[in-house]
C-alpha positions, 0 to 999 in steps of 0.5 A: 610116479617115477618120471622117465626119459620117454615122459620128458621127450613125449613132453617136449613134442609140445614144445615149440621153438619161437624161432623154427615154429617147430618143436624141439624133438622133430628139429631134432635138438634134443640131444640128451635127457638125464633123468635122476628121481624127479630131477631131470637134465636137458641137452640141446644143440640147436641147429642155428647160431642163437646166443642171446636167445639161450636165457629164453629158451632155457626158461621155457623149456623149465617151465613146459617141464615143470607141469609133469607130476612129479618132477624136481629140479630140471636143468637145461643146457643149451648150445649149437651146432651149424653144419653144411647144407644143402647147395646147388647141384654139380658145385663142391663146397669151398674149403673152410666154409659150410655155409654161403649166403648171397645177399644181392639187389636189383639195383644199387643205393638200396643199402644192400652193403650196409646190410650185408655186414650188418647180417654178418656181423649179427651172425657172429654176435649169436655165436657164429663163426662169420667171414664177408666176402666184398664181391662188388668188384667195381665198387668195393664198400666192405674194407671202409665198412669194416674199418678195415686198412691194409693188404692180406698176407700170402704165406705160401705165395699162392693164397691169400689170408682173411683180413678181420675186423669184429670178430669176422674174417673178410676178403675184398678186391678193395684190399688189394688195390688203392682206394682211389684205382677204378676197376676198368675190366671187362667182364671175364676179368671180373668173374675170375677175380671173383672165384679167385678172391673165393677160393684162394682165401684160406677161409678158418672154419666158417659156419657162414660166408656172407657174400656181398654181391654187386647190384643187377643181374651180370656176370658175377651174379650167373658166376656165382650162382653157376660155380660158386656153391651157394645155400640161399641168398637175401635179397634187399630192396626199398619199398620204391616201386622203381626198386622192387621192379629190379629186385624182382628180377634178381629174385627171378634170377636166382630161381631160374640157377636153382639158387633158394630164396632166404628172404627179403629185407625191405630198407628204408621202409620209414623214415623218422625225423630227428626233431619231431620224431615224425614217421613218414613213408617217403619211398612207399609202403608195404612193396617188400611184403607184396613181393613176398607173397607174390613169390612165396618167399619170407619176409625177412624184417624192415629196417627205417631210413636212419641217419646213424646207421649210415654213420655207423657203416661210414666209421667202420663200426656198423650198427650191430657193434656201435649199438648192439643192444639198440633197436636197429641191432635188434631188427638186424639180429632178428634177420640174422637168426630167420636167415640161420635158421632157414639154412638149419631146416635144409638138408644137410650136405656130407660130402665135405666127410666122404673121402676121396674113393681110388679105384686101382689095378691090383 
């Protein structure tokens, strides 16, 4: 009996992607199916950056096919495709950019910057176009994070150009001024550095910009979640008890602005002696995973209390680059595909395509 391309598609309705929970057809990945006899080719486009995970998936779709009567040779092709999802209403897209993701905290020293380019720099490693946006304004930590020195170019003497380091672009107050110079402004100040710093940078072609928000619930957080055009925003915090109460608020914060929740990443959640190698939970237990249920909103990953990841970020290769193939890496990339892939399942946003409509006296 002849296999057709209905067999194969009917086939693959079956067939869940581990990292959506959702099968291939309805995600609609399946882009091509060539059937030649028993042998038989498969295109997927997936909607979220997953490079490493292309070997795995390859194999488990041979497999699932392989159990059709009749059927040869079966090849697979894999790749992706991110477009522009769904934002606030009222707010445009920023030009070169599909995606914004703001990661934010109640409050600071909980590693919300650490994170933040560690997510970037994981996005890019699953193949990715990435840029970081340092809008900590008052305390900017990305520059020496990214091992970046050095003042952005302005070719045009209007805008600015992105500075890059790993493979991904990125823009801070931290680059314009001396390392030493305090920001002694007041808030109106701040927010329009902030849109400025946003979109005056001519940003090249990102599927994500990771937004790297200064701790609390302020000015720069209602600018941002008011004008800026944002997809979903991380929300990091410690187990501490003292610490979930302000990352509740700042989860609060983006709901009441109509800015969706990606998830919450609790850090420092153990920590693990180096001697002995002893595991104990000095800022609590369990808080992030409590929050999550409380609101509805997905856990995003845990990641220890580790002496090398604040070396790393201290150099100016965070863990995801000193370490990729680690464990730590490995959590940060895990965070980074469920935060893709929560902006993947969200309604796309065409009008970046739709062109500007005249209407003329004629």
């Amino acid at each position: 009996m002849a296999i057709s391309e209905a067999d194969v598609q009917a086939s693959l309705r079956s067939l869940i992607d581990p990292n959506t929970g959702r099968d291939f057809v309805s995600d609609k990945a399946i882009r091509k199916v060539q059937v030649d006899g028993g042998n038989v080719a498969v295109e997927v486009v997936l909607g979220y950056p997953a490079k490493s995970q292309h070997e795995t998936l390859r194999r488990l779709i041979q497999r699932h096919l392989a159990a059709l009567p009749g059927i040869g040779k079966v090849a697979v092709t894999i790749s992706h495709r991110i477009g522009s999802h769904a934002v606030q209403r009222g707010v445009k897209l920023v030009p070169g950019v599909k995606n914004i993701i703001a990661v934010a905290s109640g409050k600071g020293g909980v590693g919300k910057s650490t994170t933040a380019v560690n997510l970037a720099l994981a996005l890019s490693a699953e193949g990715a176009s990435v840029g970081v946006l340092d809008a900590d304004i008052y305390g900017p930590s990305q520059p020496m994070m990214l091992g970046i020195a050095g003042r952005p170019e302005s070719k045009d003497g209007k805008t600015l150009e992105p500075l890059e380091a790993h493979g991904v672009q990125a823009m801070s107050i931290g680059f314009l001024i001396d390392t030493d110079t305090p920001m002694v402004w007041r808030g109106p100040m701040v927010t329009q550095a902030l849109e400025q710093l946003l979109k005056d940078t001519n940003w090249r072609d990102l599927d994500y910009l990771i937004v790297d928000l200064p701790p609390g619930t302020g000015d720069i957080q209602l600018t941002l979640s008011q004008k800026v055009p944002v997809t979903g925003a991380v929300i990091v915090t410690t187990p501490q008890d003292i610490a979930l109460i302000d990352a509740r608020k700042g989860l609060k914060m983006f709901d009441k602005v109509g800015v969706p929740i990606v998830g919450i990443v609790e850090n420092m959640s153990t920590h693990i002696c180096s001697n002995c190698g002893h595991a104990e939970a000095i800022f609590g237990e369990g808080g992030a995973k409590r929050m999550c249920d409380d609101y509805n909103v997905p856990f995003l990953g845990q990641l220890p209390l580790d002496i090398h990841i604040r070396e790393q970020a201290d150099s100016g290769r965070p863990t995801v680059v000193a370490d990729p193939d680690g464990a730590i890496a490995t959590i940060y990339k895990d965070i980074a595909r469920k935060t893709a892939v929560f902006v993947a399942q969200k309604a796309e946003d065409f009008s970046a395509k739709f062109p500007n409509i005249v209407v003329q006296n004629t």
